[in-house]
Structure formats: C-alpha cells, structure tokens
C-alpha positions in Angstrom: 94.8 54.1 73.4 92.9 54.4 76.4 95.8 52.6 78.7 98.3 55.6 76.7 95.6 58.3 77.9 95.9 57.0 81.3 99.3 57.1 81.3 99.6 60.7 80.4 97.1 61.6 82.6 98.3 60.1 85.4 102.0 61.5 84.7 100.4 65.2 85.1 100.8 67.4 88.1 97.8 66.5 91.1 96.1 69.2 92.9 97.6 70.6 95.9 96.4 70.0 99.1 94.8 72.7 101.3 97.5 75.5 101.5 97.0 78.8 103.4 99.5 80.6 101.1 100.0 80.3 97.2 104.0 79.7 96.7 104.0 80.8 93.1 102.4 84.3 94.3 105.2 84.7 97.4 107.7 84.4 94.9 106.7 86.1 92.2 105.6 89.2 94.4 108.9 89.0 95.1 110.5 89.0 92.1 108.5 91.8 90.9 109.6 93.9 93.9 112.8 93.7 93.0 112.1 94.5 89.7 110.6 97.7 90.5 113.8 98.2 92.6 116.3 98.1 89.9 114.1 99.4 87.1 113.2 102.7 88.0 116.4 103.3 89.2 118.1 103.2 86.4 115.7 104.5 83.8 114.2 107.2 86.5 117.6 107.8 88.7 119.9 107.6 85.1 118.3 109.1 82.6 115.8 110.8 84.5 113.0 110.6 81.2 112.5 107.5 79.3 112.8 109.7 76.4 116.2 110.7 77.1 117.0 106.7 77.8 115.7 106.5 74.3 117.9 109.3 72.8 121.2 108.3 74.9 121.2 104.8 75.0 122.6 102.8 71.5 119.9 101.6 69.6 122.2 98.3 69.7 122.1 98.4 73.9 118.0 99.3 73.6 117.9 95.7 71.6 120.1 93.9 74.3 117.5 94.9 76.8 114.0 94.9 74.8 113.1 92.1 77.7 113.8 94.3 80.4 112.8 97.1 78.9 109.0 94.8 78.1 108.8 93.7 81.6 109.0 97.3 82.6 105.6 98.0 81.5 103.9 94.9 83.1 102.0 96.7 85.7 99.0 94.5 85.0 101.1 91.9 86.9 100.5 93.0 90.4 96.8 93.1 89.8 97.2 90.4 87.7 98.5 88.6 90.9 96.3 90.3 93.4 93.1 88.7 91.4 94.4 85.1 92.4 95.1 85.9 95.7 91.8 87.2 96.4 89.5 84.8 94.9 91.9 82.0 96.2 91.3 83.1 99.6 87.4 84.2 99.4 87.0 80.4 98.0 88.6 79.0 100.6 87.4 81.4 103.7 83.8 80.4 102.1 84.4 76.8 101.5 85.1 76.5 105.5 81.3 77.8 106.1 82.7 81.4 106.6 79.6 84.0 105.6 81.0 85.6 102.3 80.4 89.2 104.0 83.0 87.8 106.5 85.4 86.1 103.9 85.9 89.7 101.8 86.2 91.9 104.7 89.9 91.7 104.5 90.0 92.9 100.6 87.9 95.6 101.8 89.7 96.9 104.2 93.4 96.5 101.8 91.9 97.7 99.3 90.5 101.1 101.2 94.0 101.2 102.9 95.9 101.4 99.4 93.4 104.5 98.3 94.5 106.0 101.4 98.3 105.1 100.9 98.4 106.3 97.5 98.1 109.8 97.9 100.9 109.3 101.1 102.9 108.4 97.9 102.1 111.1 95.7 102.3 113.7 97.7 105.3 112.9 99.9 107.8 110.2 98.3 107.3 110.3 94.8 110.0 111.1 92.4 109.8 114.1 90.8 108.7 115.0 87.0 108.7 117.2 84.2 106.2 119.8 84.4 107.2 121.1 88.1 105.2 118.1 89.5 106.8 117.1 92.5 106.2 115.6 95.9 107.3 116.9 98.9 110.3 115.4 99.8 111.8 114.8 96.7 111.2 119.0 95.9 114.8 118.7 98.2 117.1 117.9 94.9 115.5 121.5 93.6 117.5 124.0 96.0 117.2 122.2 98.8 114.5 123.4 100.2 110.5 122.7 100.7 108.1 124.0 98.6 104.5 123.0 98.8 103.6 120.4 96.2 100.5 121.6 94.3 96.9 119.3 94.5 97.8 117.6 91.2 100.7 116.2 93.1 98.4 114.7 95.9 96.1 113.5 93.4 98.6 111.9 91.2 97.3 108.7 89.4 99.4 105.7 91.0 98.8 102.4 90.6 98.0 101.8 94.1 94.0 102.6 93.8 94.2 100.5 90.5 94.8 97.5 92.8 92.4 98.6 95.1 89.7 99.0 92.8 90.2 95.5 91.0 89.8 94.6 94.7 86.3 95.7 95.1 85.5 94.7 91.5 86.8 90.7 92.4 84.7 91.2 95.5 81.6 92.0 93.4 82.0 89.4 90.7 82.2 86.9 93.2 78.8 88.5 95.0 77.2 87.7 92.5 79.0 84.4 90.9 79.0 82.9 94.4 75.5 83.4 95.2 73.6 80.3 96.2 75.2 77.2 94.8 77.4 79.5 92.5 80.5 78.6 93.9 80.5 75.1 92.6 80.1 76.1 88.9 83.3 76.0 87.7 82.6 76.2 84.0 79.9 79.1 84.2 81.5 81.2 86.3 84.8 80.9 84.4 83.2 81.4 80.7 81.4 84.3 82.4 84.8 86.2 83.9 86.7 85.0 81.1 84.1 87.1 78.2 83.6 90.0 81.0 87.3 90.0 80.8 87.9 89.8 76.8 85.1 92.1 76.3 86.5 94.9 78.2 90.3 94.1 77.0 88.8 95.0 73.4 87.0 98.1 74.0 89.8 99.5 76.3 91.9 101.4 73.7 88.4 103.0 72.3 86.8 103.8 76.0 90.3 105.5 77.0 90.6 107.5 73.4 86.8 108.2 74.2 86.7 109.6 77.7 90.3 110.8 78.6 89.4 114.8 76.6 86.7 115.1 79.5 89.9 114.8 82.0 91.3 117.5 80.9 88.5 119.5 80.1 87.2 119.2 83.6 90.2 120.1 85.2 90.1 123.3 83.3 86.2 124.3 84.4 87.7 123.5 88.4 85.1 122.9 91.4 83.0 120.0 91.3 84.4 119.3 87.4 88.0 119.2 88.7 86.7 116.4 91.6 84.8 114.4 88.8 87.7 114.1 86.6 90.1 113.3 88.9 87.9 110.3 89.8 87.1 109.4 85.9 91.3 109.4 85.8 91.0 106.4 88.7 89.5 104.4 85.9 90.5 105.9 82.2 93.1 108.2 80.7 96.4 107.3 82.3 99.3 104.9 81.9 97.9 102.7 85.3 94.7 103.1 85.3 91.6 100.5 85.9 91.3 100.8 82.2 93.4 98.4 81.3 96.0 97.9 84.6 92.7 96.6 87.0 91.6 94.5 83.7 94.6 91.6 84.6 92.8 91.0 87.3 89.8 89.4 86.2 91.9 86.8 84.3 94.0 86.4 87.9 90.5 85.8 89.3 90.2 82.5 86.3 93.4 81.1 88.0 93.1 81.5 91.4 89.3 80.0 91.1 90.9 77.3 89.2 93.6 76.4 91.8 91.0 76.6 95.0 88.7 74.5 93.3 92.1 71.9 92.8 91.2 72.2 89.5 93.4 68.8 87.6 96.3 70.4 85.9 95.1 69.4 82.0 92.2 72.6 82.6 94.7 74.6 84.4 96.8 74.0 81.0 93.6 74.7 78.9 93.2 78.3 80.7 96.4 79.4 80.2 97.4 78.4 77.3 93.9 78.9 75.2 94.2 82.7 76.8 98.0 82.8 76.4 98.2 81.8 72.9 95.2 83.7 71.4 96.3 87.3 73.4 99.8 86.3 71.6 98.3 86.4 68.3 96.5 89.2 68.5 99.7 90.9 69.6 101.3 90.0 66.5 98.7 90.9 64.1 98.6 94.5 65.4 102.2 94.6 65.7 102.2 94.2 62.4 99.3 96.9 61.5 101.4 99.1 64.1 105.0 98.6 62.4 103.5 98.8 58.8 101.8 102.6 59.8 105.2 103.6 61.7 107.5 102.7 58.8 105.2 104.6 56.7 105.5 108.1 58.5 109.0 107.8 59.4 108.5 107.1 62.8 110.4 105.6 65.8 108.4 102.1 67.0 110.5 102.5 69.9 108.9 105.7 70.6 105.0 104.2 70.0 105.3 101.4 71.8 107.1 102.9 74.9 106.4 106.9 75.0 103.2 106.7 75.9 100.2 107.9 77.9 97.4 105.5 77.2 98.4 101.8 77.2 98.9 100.8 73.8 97.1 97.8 72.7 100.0 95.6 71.6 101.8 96.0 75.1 98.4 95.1 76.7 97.8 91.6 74.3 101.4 90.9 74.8 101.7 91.0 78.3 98.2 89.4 78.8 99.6 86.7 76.8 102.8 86.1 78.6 101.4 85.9 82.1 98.3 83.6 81.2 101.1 81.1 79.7 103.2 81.9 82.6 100.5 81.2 85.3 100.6 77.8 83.7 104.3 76.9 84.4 104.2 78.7 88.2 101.4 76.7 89.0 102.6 73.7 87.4 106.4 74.1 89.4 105.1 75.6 92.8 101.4 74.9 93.6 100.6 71.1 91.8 103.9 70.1 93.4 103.9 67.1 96.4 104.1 68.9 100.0 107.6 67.5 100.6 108.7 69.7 98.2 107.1 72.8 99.7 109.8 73.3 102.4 112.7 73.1 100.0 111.6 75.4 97.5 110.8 78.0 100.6 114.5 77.6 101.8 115.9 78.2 98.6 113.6 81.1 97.6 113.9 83.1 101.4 116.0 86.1 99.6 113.1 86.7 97.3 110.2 86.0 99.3 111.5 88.8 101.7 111.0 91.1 99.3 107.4 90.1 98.4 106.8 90.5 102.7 107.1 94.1 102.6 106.2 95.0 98.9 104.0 98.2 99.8 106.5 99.7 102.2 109.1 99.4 99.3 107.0 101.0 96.2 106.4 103.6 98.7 110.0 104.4 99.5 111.5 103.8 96.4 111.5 106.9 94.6 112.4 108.7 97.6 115.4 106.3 98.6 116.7 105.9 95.0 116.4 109.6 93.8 118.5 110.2 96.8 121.3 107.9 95.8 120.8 109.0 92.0 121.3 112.8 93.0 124.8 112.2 94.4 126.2 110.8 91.2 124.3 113.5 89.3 126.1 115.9 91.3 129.3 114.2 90.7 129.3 115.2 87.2 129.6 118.4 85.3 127.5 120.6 85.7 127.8 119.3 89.3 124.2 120.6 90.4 120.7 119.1 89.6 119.5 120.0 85.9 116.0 119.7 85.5 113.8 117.2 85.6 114.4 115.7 81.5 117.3 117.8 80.7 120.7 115.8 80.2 124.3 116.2 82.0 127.7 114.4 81.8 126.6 111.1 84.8 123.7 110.0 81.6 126.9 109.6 79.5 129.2 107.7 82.1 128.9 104.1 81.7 131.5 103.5 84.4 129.2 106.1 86.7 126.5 104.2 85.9 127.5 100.8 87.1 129.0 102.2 90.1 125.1 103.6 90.8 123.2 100.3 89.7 126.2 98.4 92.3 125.2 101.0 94.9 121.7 100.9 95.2 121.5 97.4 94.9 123.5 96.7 97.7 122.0 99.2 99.2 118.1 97.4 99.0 120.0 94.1 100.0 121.2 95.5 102.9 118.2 97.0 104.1 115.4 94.1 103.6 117.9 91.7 105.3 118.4 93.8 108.4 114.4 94.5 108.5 113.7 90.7 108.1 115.3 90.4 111.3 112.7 92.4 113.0 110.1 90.5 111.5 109.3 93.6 109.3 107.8 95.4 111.7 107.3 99.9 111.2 106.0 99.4 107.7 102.8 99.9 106.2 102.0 96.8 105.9 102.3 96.9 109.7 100.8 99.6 109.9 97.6 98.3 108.0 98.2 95.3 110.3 97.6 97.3 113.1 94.9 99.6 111.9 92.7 96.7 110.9 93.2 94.1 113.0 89.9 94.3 114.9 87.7 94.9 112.0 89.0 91.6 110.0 86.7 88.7 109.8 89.6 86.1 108.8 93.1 86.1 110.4 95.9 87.8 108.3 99.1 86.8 107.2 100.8 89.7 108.2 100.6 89.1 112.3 104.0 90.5 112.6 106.3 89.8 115.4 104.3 86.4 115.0 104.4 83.8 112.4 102.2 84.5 109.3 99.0 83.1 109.1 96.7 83.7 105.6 95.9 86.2 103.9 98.3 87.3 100.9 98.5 90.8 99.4 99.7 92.1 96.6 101.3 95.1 95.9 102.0 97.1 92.8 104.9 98.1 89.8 104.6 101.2 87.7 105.3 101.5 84.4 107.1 104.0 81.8 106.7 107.4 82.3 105.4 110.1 79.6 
C-alpha cells in the first residue's frame, strides 16, 4: 500500500518553478476578452434587451445556448482572476525581500487607475439603455447628434471599480495575514480567507435585499445623500457590484497563495474541488427551492435566473463552483507543467493571449465599436431608423442578418488586435497606465511596452446581463 501511495504520488503534477507570469491567467484573460467581444454583441448589438432576446429567441435556440448564455453572467471571473494574480505576485515580490509596502504599490496604483477609467467608460463609450441613459458618444445612433449625458451616466456602476476594490481588499487581507512570519502559514491563512470568503458568499443575497432601498432613497433626498448612495452602489445593489462580483476574489486569492507557495498538486486538488463541489451542491438545492416556487406562480425560470438586478444566489453558487473546479484543471495543464513545455503552449495560444494584452482598452471600446456596427444592420431593416433602446424591428428577426453581423464584427476584432500587436500595443490604456505610473511603481511591470514584458499581470473585467 505504501509503494501504491508513492506511485500515485509521484505520477501527480510537481510545482512549477519560479515564473514571472501565470500561463493559465494569460490565457484565460484572454479567452474571457473575447468573450466579452462576441457576447454583448449579439445580445446588446441584436436584440438590444436581454428581455427581448428572451421573447424573440425559440425557447428550443435559448436551450442550445444555456452554456453561453451561463458564462455570460460570470463576471466574478475577472476578479476571480485578478485575486490570483495579485497575491501571486505580492508573495513572490515579498518572498525576494521586497518591503510589502513596495510589493502592493503596483495593485494600488491599477486599482486607482480603473476607478478613474470607469467613469471614462460610463460617460463616453458605453452603450446606450433603456431609460434615456446614455453616454456620450453612443447618444450619436439617437439623431445623430450630441446631447449631454446626465450625472447617472458618469456615475454608472461598471465593473471596473469592482476590480479595483477587490484590489485594495487582497491588499489588506494580505497586511494583515502576512504580518510577521504570516506568510509562511499556509493552512491559517487559507482556512481564514477561505471562511471570510463563505461567510460573506452567504449573507450576500440578505445584505443586497437589505441595503439596496437606501440607494434609491438617497438619490431621491440629492446633496450629500445622492454622493453617499452612489458610493453604497460601489459595493451593494447592482448586477457588478463588490457584493457578490469582488467576493470571487478572495477564493482567487486561495489559489494564487497556493501556487506561489508551489503548493504539491494533491492540496491544489483539495482546494478546488472541496470548494467546487460543495458551491455545486448548494446550487442545486436552491435550484430546486427556486424551480419548485417558479412552477408554482406560473413563472418563466428563464426570466429569474437571467432578468435580474441583484445577483441571484444560484448563478453566484454555480459559477463559484465551476471556476474553483476549473482552477484545478488550468493549474493542473498550464502552471504544474515541466518548463519545456511552457514555450509550446505560448506558440500555440499567441491569438488568445493577444487579447488578454490589451483587455482594458477592449471593455472600454467595445460598446462603442460594436453599437456602431450593430446600428448599420439595424438601419438596414424596416423601419430603417434607430427604434428605441428595448423596442423591436425587422434585423431582431433576420437570422441571415444576424450571421452576417456576428461574421462582421468578428472579423472585425480579429483584424484590429492583430494589426495593434504589431505595434506592441502601444495608445491604449494600458499604455497609458503604463506611462502614468511608471515612476511611482516599486516592482517592474509587465506592460513596458515597446519592450518585452516583464511581471506584473492585470486583469481586466466582463459585464454581465443587463436589467
């Protein structure tokens, strides 16, 4: 027995050696991007609503793409993500004798620059919406002309200071869990993120039904009440805020401890899978509450679990669950992997690592760019002008219009990534942060473009459905 135990030990994946960059992240930052890309497209630049997507699309179609149609409200993944990166580079900038107040001064800064971005966003390229909410830019496809987007425009909750507060919140946990000889205690400090985290996951729902009346109600009163509430709605009330979106993070924090401290693969497997598996069944036993209380009213569980303004429980367990077991097989594939192997897998993965350079340039410009191609098929059809924002016309209808849209702007992000990755990706805003923060960062960054990268990873951010 002991000689079998050995075996199987032996036969599991060994602990990378010191990498500057996490593979697994590059690629799945990637593949999110492009997710984002051909998501909102064709929910947002189709059917404008994703109630009308509901009412429009055949119930037989909406079955066909339930896993796309899932994936679209995984959010929690980029924060998910961005707690890996961030305690997997604070461990290591710490572990070479760099003074932790040195080591987060990069997170600091990303994290201040995407609470400045966001509002860039808001205001300027993001995609219109019902209620006469629009951005500046995008007020173009109402009569062409420029009207002056209102202040709940500019203060639009984004998921962009979601990131950026699970930022500062990783930097504080790890304050206080590195502190002295902290660093080294791998099972306190994960039993300790790991309850923080399950704690919070559980009161979510009640803390968001709790708070999110005061939103309004202090929006109505104006002055200092208007202020407080749109900082409350950083953290509660929304579909991305803190509460649950910044939440993934601390479990992405577990992981990317895990990997920095080359963790052996059997407690990697133990993480993920003793989350994975127990989010999972608590996703099925309030499905089942949830479908029981539907059927009962007449309802549409289509419309519960995916018209929505607060997060619904079951989407949070589920997702939760699925990224915890899927952090086990990324890490297992593309981080506990022999170095020989690194190389190859970069090669065959350039197309979608691309995408993951740049992700924060493309959330930004993505409504813009993609209502802009969506408005001139809309305009193709009857009643050949722009409806409004959730009404229907004749391109919703056209599935041959449609494909000819989704082959468009496709192509169209294909195109441009490839030509920018020939300039290094320079004229972004992640060059722009680059160059903004260069001389107030501790540790060297990744993103030295016109140069070859160097380490620090950052991850930027998905949306999910729309009201």
């Amino acid at each position: 027995m002991e000689t079998t135990s050995r075996v199987l030990e032996d036969s599991l994946p060994k602990p990378p050696a010191n990498r500057k960059r996490l593979l697994s992240v590059d690629i799945m930052r990637g593949v999110a991007i492009i997710g984002v890309l051909f998501v909102h497209p064709m929910v947002y630049g189709t059917w404008r609503t994703d109630t009308n997507a509901l009412e429009i699309v055949p119930t037989p179609a909406l079955i066909t793409l339930f896993p796309i149609i899932v994936l679209f409200t995984w959010g929690g993944g980029f924060t998910f993500m961005s707690g890996i990166v961030n305690t997997y580079n604070i461990f290591k900038r710490t572990e070479k004798g760099m003074p932790f107040r040195r080591a987060v001064a990069p997170i600091l800064l990303n994290s201040t620059f995407l609470f400045l971005v966001s509002p860039i966003k808001g205001f300027f390229f993001e995609r219109p919406s019902m209620g006469n909410v629009s951005s500046l830019f995008t007020n173009l496809y109402n009569g062409w002309d420029l009207p002056w987007p209102d202040a709940e425009r500019f203060f639009r909750m984004l998921i962009l200071p979601t990131i950026a507060v699970a930022g500062f919140v990783t930097v504080f946990l790890l304050w206080i869990l590195f502190a002295g000889n902290g660093r080294e205690k791998v099972r306190r400090n994960v039993i300790i993120l790991g309850t923080l985290g399950v704690v919070l996951v559980l009161i979510n729902n009640p803390l968001n039904n709790w708070l999110a009346p005061y939103i309004e109600l202090g929006k109505a009163k104006g002055g200092i009440f208007w202020f407080l509430a749109l900082v409350l709605r950083v953290f509660i009330g929304e579909q991305l805020t803190y509460f649950p979106i910044g939440l993934y993070a601390i479990f992405g924090m577990i992981g990317g401890y895990l990997i920095a401290m080359k963790t052996d693969f059997k407690t990697i497997r133990k993480f993920g899978f003793g989350f994975g598996f127990t989010f999972l069944a608590a996703f099925i036993i309030n499905m089942g509450f949830t479908i029981n209380n539907t059927l009962k009213v007449g309802g549409d569980i289509f419309e519960v679990l995916f018209s929505y303004r607060i997060y619904p429980r079951e989407l949070l367990f589920f997702s939760l669950g699925c990224m915890c077991l899927i952090f086990v097989l990324l890490v297992k594939k593309f981080e506990y992997i022999p170095d020989e192997k690194v190389e190859a897998i970069k090669n065959k993965t350039k197309i979608v690592r691309n995408f993951g350079q740049v992700t924060l340039t493309l959330y930004v410009l993505e409504a813009f760019i993609n209502e802009s191609i969506a408005t001139s098929f809309h305009l193709m059809f009857p009643p050949h002008k722009v409806v409004d924002w959730g009404d229907k016309d004749a391109f919703m209808y056209s599935w041959w219009g449609i494909i000819l849209f989704v082959i468009t702007f496709v192509g169209f992000w294909q195109l441009f990534v490839y030509l920018w990755s020939k300039i290094d990706f320079k004229f972004g805003f992640e060059h722009l942060n680059y160059a903004l923060t260069k001389k107030l960062r501790k540790a060297k960054s990744m993103r030295d473009f016109g140069n070859k990268h160097t380490e620090t990873q950052e991850v930027i951010p998905e949306k999910q459905t729309a009201n």
